[in-house]
Structures are given as structure tokens and as C-alpha cells.
N, C-alpha and C positions, 0 to 999 in steps of 0.2 A: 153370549152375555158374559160380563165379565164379572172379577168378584165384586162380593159389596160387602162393607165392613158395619161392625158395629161394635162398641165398646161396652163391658159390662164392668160396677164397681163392685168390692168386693163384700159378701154377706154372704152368713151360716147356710148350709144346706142340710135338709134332715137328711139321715143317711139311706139311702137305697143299696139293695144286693139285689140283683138279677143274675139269673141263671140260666144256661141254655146248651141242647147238646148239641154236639159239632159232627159232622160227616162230611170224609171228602170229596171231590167230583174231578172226571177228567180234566186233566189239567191243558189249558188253552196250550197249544206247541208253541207258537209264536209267541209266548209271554216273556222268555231268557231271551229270544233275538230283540226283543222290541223294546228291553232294558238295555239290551246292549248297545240299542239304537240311539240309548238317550245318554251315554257314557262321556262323551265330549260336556255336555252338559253338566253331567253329577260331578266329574270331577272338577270343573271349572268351579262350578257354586263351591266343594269343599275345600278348595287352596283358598277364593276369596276369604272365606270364613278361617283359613288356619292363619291364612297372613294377618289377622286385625282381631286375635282373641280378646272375648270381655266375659266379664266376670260376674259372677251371684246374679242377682233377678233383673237385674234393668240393662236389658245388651241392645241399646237403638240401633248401631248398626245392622245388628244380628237378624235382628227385625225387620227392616225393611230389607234386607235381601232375602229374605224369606219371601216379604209380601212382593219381592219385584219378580222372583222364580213363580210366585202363582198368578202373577197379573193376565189376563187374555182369558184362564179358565172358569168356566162356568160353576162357580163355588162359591158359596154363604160364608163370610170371614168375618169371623168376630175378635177383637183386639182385646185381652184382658189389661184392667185397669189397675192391677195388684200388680202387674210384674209386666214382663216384654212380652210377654206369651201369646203365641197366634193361633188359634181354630179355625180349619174350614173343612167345612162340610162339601161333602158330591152328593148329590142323590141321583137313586139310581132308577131306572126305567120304572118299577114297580115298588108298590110298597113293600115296609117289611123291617126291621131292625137296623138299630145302628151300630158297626162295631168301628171300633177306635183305635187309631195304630199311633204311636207315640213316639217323636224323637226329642233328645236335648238339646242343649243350644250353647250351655254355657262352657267357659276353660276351667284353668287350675291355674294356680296361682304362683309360676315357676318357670325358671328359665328352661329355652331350647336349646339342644345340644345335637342337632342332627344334620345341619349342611344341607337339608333342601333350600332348591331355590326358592321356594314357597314357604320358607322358614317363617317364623312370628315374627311381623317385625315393631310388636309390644312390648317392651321392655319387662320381663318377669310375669309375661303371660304366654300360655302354651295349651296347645290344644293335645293334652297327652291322652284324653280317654277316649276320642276317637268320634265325641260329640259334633265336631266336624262333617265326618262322615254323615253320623245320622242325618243331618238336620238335611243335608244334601240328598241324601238316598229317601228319605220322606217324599220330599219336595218333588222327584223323579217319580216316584212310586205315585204322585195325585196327577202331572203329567198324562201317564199309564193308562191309570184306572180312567181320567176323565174321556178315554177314547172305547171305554170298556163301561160306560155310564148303561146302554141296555142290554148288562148281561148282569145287572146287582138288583134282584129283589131285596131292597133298602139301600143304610144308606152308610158311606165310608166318610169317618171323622177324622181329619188328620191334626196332632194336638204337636204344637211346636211349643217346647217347654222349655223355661230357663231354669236356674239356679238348682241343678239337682246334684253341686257339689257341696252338699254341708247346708244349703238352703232351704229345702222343703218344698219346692216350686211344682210340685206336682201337685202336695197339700192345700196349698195354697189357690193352686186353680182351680185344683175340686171343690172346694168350701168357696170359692168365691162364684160359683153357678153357671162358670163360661164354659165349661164340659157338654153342660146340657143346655144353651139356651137356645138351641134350636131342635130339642128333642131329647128323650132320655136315650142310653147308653146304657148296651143290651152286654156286650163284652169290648175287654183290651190288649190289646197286643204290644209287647214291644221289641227290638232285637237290636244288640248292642254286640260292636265288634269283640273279637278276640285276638290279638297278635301270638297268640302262645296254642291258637287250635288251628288246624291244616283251612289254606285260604279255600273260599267258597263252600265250607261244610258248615247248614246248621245243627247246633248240640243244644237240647234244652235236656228236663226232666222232671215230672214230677212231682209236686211236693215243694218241699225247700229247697230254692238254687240259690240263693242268697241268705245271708244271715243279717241279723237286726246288729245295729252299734249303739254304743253309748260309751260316758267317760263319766271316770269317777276323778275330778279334781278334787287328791287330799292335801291337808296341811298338818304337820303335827308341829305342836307350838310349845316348848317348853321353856328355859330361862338362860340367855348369856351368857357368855365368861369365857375367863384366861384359858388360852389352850393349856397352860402349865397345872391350873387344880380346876377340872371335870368334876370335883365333889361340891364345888360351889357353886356346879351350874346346876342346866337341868337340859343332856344333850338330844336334841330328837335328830341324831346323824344314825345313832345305832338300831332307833324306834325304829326310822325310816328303810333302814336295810332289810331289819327283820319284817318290817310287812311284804316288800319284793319276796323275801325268801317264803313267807306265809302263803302269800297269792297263789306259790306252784303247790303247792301240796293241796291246799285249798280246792283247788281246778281239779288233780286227781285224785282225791279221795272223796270228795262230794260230789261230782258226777258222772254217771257212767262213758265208757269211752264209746261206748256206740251213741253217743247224742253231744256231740263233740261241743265243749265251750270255748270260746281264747279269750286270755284275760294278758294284755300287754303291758309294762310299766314304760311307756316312751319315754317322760322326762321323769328325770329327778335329780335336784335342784336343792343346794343349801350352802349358807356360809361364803365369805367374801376374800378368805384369807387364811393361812394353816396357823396360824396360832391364835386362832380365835372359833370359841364354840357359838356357834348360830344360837338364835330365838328360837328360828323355826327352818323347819325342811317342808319341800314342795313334792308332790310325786302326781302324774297324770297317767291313769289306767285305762287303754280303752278293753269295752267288753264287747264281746263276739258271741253269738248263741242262735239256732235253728227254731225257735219257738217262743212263747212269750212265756210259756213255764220255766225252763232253764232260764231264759231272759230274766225273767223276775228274781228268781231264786239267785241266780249268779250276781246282781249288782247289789240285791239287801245284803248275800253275806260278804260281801265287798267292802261294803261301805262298815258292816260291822268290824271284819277285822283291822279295820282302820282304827276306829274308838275304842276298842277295845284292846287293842295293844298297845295302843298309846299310854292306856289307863293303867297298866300292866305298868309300864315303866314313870308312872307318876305324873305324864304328859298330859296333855288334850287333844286331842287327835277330831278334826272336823271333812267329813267328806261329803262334798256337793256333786250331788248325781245330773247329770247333763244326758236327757232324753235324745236318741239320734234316730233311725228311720227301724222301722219295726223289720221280723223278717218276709222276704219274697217268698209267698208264698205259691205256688203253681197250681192251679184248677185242671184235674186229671183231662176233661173235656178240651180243655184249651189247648193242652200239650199232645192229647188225641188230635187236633186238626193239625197243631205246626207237625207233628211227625208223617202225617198223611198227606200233607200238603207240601213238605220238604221232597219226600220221596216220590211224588209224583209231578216233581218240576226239574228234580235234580237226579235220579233214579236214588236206590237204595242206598251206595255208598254216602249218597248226597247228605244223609244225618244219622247223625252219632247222639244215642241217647248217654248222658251224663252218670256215670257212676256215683257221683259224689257231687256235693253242692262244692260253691266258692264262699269263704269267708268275708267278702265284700259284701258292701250295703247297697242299695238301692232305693231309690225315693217313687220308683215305680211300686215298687210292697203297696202304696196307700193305696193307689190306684186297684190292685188284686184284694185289698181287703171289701173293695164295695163291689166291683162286678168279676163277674167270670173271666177267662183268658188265660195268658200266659208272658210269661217273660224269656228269651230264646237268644241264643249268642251266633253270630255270624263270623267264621275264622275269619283272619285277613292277615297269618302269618306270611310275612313276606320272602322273595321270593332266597333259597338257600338259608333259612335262618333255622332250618330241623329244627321245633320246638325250642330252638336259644333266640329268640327275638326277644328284646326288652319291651316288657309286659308294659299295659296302662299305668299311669301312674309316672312313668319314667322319665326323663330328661331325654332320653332317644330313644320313645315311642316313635314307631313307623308301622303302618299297613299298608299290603297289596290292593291296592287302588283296583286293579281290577277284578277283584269281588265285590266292591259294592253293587254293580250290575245284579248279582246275586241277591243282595240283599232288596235293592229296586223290585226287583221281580219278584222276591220272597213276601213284601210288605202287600205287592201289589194280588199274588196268589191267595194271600189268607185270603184279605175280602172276596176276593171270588169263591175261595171253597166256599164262607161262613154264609155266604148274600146268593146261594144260588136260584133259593127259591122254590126247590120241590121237592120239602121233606117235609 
């Protein structure tokens, strides 16, 4: 049987949390060769997808190569109507839970600079976070399991997600009910490359591995005039300086260094010309923070000493706060199966628990704030690049292609530990 599709529009969902503990099981031995079996494949799906990046929630291309990689298997596929976003379901021999493995879809907004022959060939689009990959190593990993359909008491979701650059596309699926419309969603998993961690090792850990973002665009607005009499204006070029210099002191004296905050000033922006005093100056702050305590606390006093130093120097000072993805929080349970299930596919070297979170966002966080699981990074530093590979984000992002087999079989392992069915 092959898949069948159905479209869901979008509407609220009351929130649900479900929980569940994890224990791991012998790990099938043929699982890494029978990823690796399917490696001509993943990588072919991941160059299509690098040569024709698209952007934010509506990627039709993206889309139907997805749905033409599951065509033939026997899976429930439901197309979401808010975005490109694709769900399909496997069920498995036996009843039992759903858990949900998750990859992204969409690029970034930026020219390539790397000399594959698989280069983008989009004009200022580029697959630099490695979404490529996932969406490819997902689609390998339903492959897998669908030949592994009677050894899951329940059932494997696979959620192909767009816009989780700056978009919300995970929020947006979740609230719009295509997550669950063929059943609730017990826990989630997801694993996201790393060019800068050793290829084929998964790293997660506990707790916070990602941090929440947001941005305070200020303006301080005071009165024009002659560069030659400053007493006639009213200039917000020194207000402006002095809040950058406030920020840092701000950051370390208001919070402790063991609960680390970042507060950046990227732009700042005033005046058209040296002999002339601006109206107003511009400044964009992004905020970085592990919690939604610090969270909180970091952008009110942000935005305060924004107005308040403005006011200080006779100005007005207006700062609008720009909500961005809460922080990734990790369910100790979740990250109990990915460490038990890493090491028993990959032996023990196979993963490296995380000292320390990343100060990157994630729009998988929404996802971890309603169900159990975890979020988990899969290296794919390439090959001699010791730790100096340019990271995500990059103009010459690259990954060792052949880890993704890794990751295939990683996606493909969770659901077997979590669906085995006799605990």
C-alpha cells in the first residue's frame, strides 16, 4: 500500500504534555549497515535539495521531493495547509505510542561560497544549516523503519518541517493539529548536524542545549542640526553609544555568570552625513538566555535602559521587543534514551554528552515545551577540518556526507529503543 495524503487547515490546539520513560534495548546489528545500504539514496535526495534552496514556510519543491522519497511506502501522509510541511505516519505491528522524529526543510537567505558541484544553484539561497541533510536522512530513516514496521509496539511520526529559520514552522504545525491528526504524540526527537563536532558522534544533554532569542529594536529620537552648534540640537549619537556601553555592564552585573545571558548590539545606525546631527539613531539588540526567568528579566531591563537613558539625556528613547523561539529545553528521559541508544548502535565513543549548551535558537524548543524527548546534534565535521570547519550559518558550510548514514540509523534506532514494547 502506498501513502495517502490528507490536508489539514489551520486551528488552535489546546495544549497537551505527555510524558513517558525511556529504556534502551539491544540494538538490531544490521541497523548502521542497512543505513548504509540506503546512502546512494540520502545523499542523492540531499544535493537535489542543496541545488534548489527555498526559503520560510512555503518550499513546493521541497515538498514534493519529500513526498516522491516516501511514494511506494506504506504511510498515512497528511500535507499541512499553513505551510509546505509533510507528516507521515508508519504504524507498527502492535499497538502502543507515537513518538515523532523531526526534520527541517527550509535554507537561509545567502550566497554559496563552496565549489561543490552541487552548489545552490538559487541565486542568494544556501542550505548552510545543514536542513538539507535532515530532511534527506528523515526520509532514509521512514525507508528503514518501514522494513522494521513488526518490531514497533506503536507508531513512528515522521514530521518534515519548513520555516524554522526565523519562521516558527514547528509552532505553526503544532497549533495548526496536523502533528496529531492521526493520533496523539506520546514524545519528539530531533538531531541536527554539526560541522564543528567529530563526524558520526552523537552529543546532546540535558536540560538547556539551546537558548531562547529575541531582539529589542531601539530608537532614540531627539532634534537635528548643524554639526557645527550640538547645543542647538538634541543629539541621540552619544545616547546611542552610551546604551551599547550600558548593555555590558548590564549583562555582568545583573546576572550571574553561571546562568549565562548574550545580549548583542548587531546594528547601529544614525546620520547621513559628518556635518550633520541626526533626529534619531537606530540600534538592534539580539537577546540570548537558558530560561525564561533570565529570559524575561534580560529583555525588560533591556528595553529599560533603553528609555531611561534616553530620558537621562533629554531624548526619547522607544524600544520594541521582537519575541523569537523560547529556550530548547531537554527532558532528562529523552536524553536517557538518545545516550543509551547512541551507545548501543555506535559503541561508547559513539556519544559525547555536552558540557555546555549552544547559544543558538531552535524552533524545535515549542515542540519540547508540550511533549517529552529531546533535541541531539549529529557531528559531520568534514574530513581534516580538526574542529576549524566553518560552522552553520556560513557562506562555506560543508558536512561529511557520510555520516548522515549515522544519523539514518540514529533516527531510525530511537523509534526502536522508545516502540519496543515490553516494559
Amino acid at each position: 500500500m502506498g501513502w495517502r495524503v490528507h490536508y489539514y487547515s489551520y486551528q488552535n490546539r489546546n495544549d497537551l504534555r505527555l510524558g513517558a520513560g525511556f529504556q534502551g534495548t539491544a540494538m538490531d546489528s544490521q541497523l548502521l549497515n542497512d543505513a548504509r545500504g540506503l546512502q546512494a539514496r540520502t545523499v542523492a535526495m540531499r544535493r537535489e535539495i542543496h541545488r534548489h534552496p527555498e526559503l520560510g514556510l512555503d518550499l513546493p519543491r521541497t515538498r514534493e521531493t519529500v513526498l516522491d522519497a516516501l511514494s511506494g511506502l506504506d504511510l498515512e501522509v497528511s500535507c499541512s495547509e499553513a505551510t509546505s510541511g509533510v507528516v507521515a505516519t508508519l504504524r507498527g505491528s502492535r499497538p502502543g505510542p507515537t513518538v515523532l522524529l523531526r526534520g527541517d526543510m527550509d535554507a537561509l537567505p545567502m550566497p554559496e561560497d563552496t565549489d561543490l558541484p552541487f552548489a545552490s544553484e538559487e541565486s542568494g539561497r544556501m542550505h548552510a544549516c545543514g536542513h538539507d541533510a535532515h530532511t534527506a536522512m528523515l526520509a532514509s530513516a521512514a525507508h528503514l523503519l518501514s522494513t522494521r514496521a513488526d518490531a514497533l509496539a506503536g507508531n513512528v511520526r515522521f514530521m518534515f518541517q519548513p520555516g524554522e529559520e526565523g519562521y516558527g514552522g514547528a509552532k505553526i504545525m503544532l497549533e495548526e493539529g496536523v502533528l496529531e491528526a492521526h493520533g496523539a504524540v506520546e514524545s519528539v526527537f530531533g538531531l541536527h548536524v554539526e560541522p564543528r563536532f567529530p563526524a558520526g558522534v552523537i552529543c546532546c544533554r540535558p536540560g538547556a542545549v539551546l537558548a531562547s532569542v529575541d531582539t529589542v529594536c531601539a530608537r532614540i529620537v531627539g532634534r537635528g542640526g548643524h554639526g557645527s552648534m550640538p547645543h542647538d540640537a538634541a543629539d541621540p549619537v552619544p545616547a546611542a553609544c552610551e546604551i551599547v556601553q550600558a548593555i555590558q555592564s548590564f549583562v555582568t552585573r545583573r546576572f550571574s555568570v553561571f546562568g549565562p545571558v548574550v545580549a548583542t548590539v548587531g546594528r547601529i545606525q544614525a546620520g547621513t552625513t559628518s556635518n550633520v546631527i541626526p533626529e534619531s539613531a537606530e540600534l538592534d539588540i539580539t537577546l540570548r538566555s537558558l530560561s525564561e526567568e533570565t529570559r524575561e528579566r534580560l529583555s525588560a531591563g533591556i528595553c529599560q535602559l533603553v528609555e531611561q537613558i534616553a530620558a537621562a539625556h533629554g531624548l526619547r528613547g522607544e524600544a520594541d521587543l521582537r519575541r523569537g523561539y523560547p529556550p530548547t529545553i531537554n527532558h532528562a528521559a529523552g536524553v536517557a534514551l538518545v545516550a543509551a541508544t547512541a551507545r548501543e548502535l555506535l559503541g561508547d565513543p559513539g556519544y559525547l554528552e555536552m558540557s555546555e549548551p549552544l547559544m543558538a535558537a531552535e524552533d524545535f524548543s515549542y515542540l519540547l515545551q508540550r511533549y517529552n524527548g529531546a533535541f541531539a546534534f549529529l557531528g559531520v565535521a568534514p574530513p581534516g577540518t580538526e574542529g576549524g570547519a566553518a560552522p552553520c550559518h556560513s557562506n562555506r558550510m560543508q558536512i561529511d556526507e557520510d555520516a548522515m548514514a549515522v544519523g539514518v540509523a540514529m533516527h531510525s534506532a530511537i523509534a526502536l529503543s522508545a516502540l519496543r514494547g515490553d516494559s
